[in-house]
N, C-alpha and C positions, 0 to 999 in steps of 0.2 A: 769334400775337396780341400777344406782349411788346413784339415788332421794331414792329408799326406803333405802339403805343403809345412806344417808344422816339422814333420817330420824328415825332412827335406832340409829346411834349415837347421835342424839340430844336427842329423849329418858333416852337411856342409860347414859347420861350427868345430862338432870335433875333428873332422878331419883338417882343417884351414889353418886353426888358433893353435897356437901350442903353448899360449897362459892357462894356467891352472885355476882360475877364476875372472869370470866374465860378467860385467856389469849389462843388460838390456835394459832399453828404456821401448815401450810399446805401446800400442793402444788394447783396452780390453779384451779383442776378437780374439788379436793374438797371442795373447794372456790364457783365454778359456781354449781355444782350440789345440795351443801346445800339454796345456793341462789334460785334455781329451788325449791327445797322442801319444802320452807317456802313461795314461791308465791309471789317471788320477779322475774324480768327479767334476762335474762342470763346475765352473766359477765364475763368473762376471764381476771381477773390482769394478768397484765407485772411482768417480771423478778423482784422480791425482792420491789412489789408493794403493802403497806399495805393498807384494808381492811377492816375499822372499822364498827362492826354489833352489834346491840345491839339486843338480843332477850330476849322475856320474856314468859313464859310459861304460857297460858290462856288455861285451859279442852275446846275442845280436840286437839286443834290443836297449835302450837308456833304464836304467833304475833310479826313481826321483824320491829325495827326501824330503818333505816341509818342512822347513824354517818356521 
């Protein structure tokens, strides 16, 4: 249920924002769950451990790059 929720706000991000780079600040859940929904491997960051993801929205699905 996180992953479609993840997926859910990525939607709603690209379709809403129209800056070309988005700063999130989150807690881990939803750190590893959007990790999961873009078909990256699990990840759980450490306490106040940044995160850097670069996505880029390709129809139909997001394509993620690591930082």
């Amino acid at each position: 249920m996180q992953i479609k929720r993840a997926l859910t706000f990525l939607d709603d991000l690209f379709d809403l924002v129209d800056e070309r780079v988005v700063f999130i600040v989150t807690h881990s859940g939803t750190v590893r769950s959007t990790l999961l929904a873009i078909g990256r491997e699990p990840y759980r960051p450490q306490n106040t451990e940044l995160v850097p993801v670069i996505i880029k929205r390709n129809s139909p699905a997001p394509v993620v790059e690591v930082a």
